[in-house]
N, C-alpha and C positions, 0 to 999 in steps of 0.2 A: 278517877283522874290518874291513880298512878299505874292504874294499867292503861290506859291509853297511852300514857308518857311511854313506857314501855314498849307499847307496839310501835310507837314512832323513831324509838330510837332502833329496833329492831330493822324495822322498813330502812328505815336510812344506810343501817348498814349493810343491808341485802342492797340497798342499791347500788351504795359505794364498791361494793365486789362486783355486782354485774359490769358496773359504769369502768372499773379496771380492769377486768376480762376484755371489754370493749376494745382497747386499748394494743394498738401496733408495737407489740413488743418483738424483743430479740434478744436472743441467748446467747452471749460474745463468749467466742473462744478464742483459742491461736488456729490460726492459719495462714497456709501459704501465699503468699503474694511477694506484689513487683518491689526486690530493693530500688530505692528511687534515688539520684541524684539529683537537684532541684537548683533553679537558680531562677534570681528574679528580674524580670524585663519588661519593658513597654512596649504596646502596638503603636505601629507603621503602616502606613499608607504606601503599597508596592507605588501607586501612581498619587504624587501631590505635587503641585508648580502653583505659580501664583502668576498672574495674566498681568504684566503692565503695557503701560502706555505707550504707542508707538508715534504719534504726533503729540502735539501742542494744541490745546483748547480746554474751553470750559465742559463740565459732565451736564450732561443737559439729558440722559434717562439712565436710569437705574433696574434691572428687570427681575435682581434676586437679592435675595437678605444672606442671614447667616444662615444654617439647616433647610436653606430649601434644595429640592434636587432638579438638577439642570442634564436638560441631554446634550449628545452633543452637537454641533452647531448653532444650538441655539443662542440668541441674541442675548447678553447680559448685562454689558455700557453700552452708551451710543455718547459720541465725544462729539463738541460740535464742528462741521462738516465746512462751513461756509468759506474757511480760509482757502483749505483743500479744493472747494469747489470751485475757485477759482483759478487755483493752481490748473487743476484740470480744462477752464474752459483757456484760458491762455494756453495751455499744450496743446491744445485741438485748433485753435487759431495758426501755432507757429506750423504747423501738419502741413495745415491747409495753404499757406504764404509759401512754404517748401514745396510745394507739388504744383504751383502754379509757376515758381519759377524753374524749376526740372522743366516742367512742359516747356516752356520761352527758351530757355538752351537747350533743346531738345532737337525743338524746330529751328532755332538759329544752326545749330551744325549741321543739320542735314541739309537746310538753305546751301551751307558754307561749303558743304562737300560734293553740293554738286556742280556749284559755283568753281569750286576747284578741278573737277572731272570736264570742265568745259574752258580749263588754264584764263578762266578771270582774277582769279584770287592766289595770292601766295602758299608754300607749304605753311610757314609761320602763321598765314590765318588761319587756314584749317586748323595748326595744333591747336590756338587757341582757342577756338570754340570748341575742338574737343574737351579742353582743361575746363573749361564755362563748366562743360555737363556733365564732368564726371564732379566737378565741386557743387554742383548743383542736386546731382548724386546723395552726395555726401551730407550734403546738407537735411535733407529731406531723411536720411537714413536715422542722423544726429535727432532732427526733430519727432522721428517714430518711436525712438528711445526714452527720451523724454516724455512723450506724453505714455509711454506703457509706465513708465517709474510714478508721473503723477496720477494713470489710476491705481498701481498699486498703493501707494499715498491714502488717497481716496477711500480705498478699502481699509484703512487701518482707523479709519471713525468709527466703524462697526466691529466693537467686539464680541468676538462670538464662542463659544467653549471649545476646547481642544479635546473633548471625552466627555461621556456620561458623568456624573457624580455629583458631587456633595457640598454645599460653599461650605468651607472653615472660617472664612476673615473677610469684611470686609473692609477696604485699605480708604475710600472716599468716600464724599456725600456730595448729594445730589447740589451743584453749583459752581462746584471747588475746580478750580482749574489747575489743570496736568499738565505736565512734559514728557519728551521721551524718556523712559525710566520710572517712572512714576509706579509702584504697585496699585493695580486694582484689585482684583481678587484673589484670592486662594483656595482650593477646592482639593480631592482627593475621591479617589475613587474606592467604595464601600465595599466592594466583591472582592476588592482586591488585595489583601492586606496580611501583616506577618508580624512576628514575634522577634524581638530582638532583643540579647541579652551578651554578658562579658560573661567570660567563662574564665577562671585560672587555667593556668596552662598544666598543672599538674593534675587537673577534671578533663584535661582534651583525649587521653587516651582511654578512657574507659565511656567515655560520652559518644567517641565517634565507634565504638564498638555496638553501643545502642542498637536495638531494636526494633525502638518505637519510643515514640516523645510524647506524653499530651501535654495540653497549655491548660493551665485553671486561671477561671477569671474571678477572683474574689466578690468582687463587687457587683458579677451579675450570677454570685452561684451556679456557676457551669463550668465544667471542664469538658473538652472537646479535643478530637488527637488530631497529632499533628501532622503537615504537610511534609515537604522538602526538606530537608536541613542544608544548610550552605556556613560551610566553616568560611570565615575571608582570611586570605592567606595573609595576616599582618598582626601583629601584638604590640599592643600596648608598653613603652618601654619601663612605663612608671607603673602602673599596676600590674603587669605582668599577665594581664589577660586577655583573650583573645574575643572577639564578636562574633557572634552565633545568630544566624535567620533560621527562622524558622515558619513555614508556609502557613495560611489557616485557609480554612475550608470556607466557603461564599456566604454557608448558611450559622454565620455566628451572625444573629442579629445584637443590637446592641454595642457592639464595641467596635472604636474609634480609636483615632491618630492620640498616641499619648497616655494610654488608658493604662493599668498596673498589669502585669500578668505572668503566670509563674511556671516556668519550665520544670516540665517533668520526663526526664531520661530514664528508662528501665534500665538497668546495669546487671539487676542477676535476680534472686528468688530469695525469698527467709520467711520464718516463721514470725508472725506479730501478731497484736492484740491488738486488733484492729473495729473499729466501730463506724457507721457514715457517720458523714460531716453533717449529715439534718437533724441525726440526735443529740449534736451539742448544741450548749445553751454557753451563749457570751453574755453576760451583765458587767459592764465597768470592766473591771481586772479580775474578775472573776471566771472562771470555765468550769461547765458543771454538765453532768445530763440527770436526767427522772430513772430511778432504779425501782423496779416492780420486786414488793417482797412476797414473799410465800402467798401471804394472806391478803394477797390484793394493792396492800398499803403502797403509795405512791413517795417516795422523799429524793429530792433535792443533794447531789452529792457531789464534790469538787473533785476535779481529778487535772489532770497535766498533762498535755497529747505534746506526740513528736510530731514526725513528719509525714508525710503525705503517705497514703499507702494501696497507690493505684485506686485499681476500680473500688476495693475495699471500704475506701475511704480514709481515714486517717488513723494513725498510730495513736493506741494510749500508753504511756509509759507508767504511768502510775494513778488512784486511787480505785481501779476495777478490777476485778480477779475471772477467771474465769469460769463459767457458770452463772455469772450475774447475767438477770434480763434485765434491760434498758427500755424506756421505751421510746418509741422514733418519730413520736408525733411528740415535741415539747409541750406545743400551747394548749393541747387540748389534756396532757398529764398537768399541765402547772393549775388546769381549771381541777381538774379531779383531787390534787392537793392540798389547793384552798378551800375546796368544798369539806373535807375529810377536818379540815383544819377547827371550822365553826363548832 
């Protein structure tokens, strides 16, 4: 029995070496990388407006929720029509009443004019049946006007998207009756979107000397570089700092109008102790990564990072020296830990 025992603890620890050999480690040193200026900001939607109501009536269809995507033209309220549609058949009536009586003073003046060309009739008749049809004219002209205004009227039952994109909000429900003014939807377009953050002003001259910017998006583990930058020519009088855009690329799936994200300006080069960001381990208030010892052994160590440090990854300022291995897969070292642990 206690050589069995023996062998099993032997095996186990041949295997806990092999299973730590296994193991995506790295040997952190110093190296060169990007000194970083960083500053923190939310995405924006290049294109976001919100669709309201351009008549009066009750919502009588509804055709999109919140996250569905809408192309554009497509139909998304439909407001109801009927008032409008009357508006419309009285303009096509008054059209028609105008063009019948143009015709009637049409044919009375030319009656009038020749009636005149043959001295039965006064000049004073003739002006006036000329004045008949030129206000008859006028009239028909008045009433062509009107009914182009009540279809456009007409057209405004149907509302229909002004761009591809995305609903953010919606402002009704299906019943609720609107006026002009009224918000119905809000939308913004996903390809299209940017970075926006306050800079101090005494960061504007080494930021617009920049290189190159990437944006880190915490919350979906990605950092991605960045587009355009556009200083706005205005400062803040109370905080003293200025607003920074900055472009993002079509292909950042995931992020949205509002979302947290953090500016990274290259300024110059320096030496750091730098580790990726997938080797650290967050628990509570705690930061820590998996350091591999000589002999395999797996443990749990706290350290303090600074700031970001480009492609690198992130700066440690303290509890790692250099020549420690790390390893870069957490969850499968914290398994090799608790195993070692039993």
């Amino acid at each position: 029995m206690k050589l069995q025992a023996l062998i099993a603890v032997v095996l186990c620890a041949v295997l806990e070496a092999h299973a730590a050999q296994n193991l995506k480690t790295e040997v952190i040193a110093y190296r060169e990388v990007d000194q970083l200026s960083s500053f923190d900001g939310a995405v924006e939607a290049v294109k976001q407006s919100t669709v309201a109501a351009q008549i009066s009536g009750r919502i009588v269809a509804i055709n999109f929720d919140v996250g569905d995507s809408v192309k554009q033209g497509e139909v998304i309220v439909r407001i109801d029509e009927r008032e409008v549609n009357d508006a419309y058949a009285g303009s096509r009536a008054q059209i028609a009443q105008a063009q019948a009586s143009l015709q009637n003073a049409q044919s009375s003046y030319e009656r009038t004019r020749q009636l005149f060309s043959q001295k039965f009739v006064s000049q004073p008749a003739l002006d006036k049946a000329f004045a008949d049809y030129r206000a008859a004219q006028a009239q028909l002209d008045a009433a062509v006007a009107l009914g182009s205004q009540a279809a456009t009227v007409k057209g405004f039952a149907t509302v229909v998207a002004p761009y591809s994109g995305v609903v953010a909000q919606r402002h009704v429900e299906l019943g609720e009756m609107v006026t002009p003014g009224k918000p119905l939807m809000t939308g913004f377009d996903p390809r299209d979107m940017r970075v926006v953050a306050s800079i101090p002003q005494d960061k504007l001259g080494e930021v617009k000397k920049s290189g190159a910017v990437r944006i880190e998006f915490p919350a979906l583990a990605r950092t991605v570089a960045g587009g355009g930058v556009t200083f706005l020519p205005a400062a803040d009088p109370e905080t003293h700092t200025t607003r920074v855009r900055v472009n993002l690329p079509q292909s950042v799936a995931g992020a949205y109008p509002g979302m947290f994200a953090r500016m990274h300006f290259s300024v110059g080069r320096a030496q750091k102790l730098a580790i990726p960001v997938a080797a650290v381990v967050r628990r509570s208030e705690l930061t820590a990564v998996y350091v591999v010892g000589d002999g395999g052994a797996v443990k749990l160590r706290q350290i303090r990072l600074g700031g970001a440090a480009g492609e690198a990854g992130v700066e440690v300022l303290a509890g790692l020296s250099p020549g420690d291995k790390i390893a870069l897969e957490p969850g499968q070292a914290a398994q090799r830990a608790a195993g070692a642990a039993k």
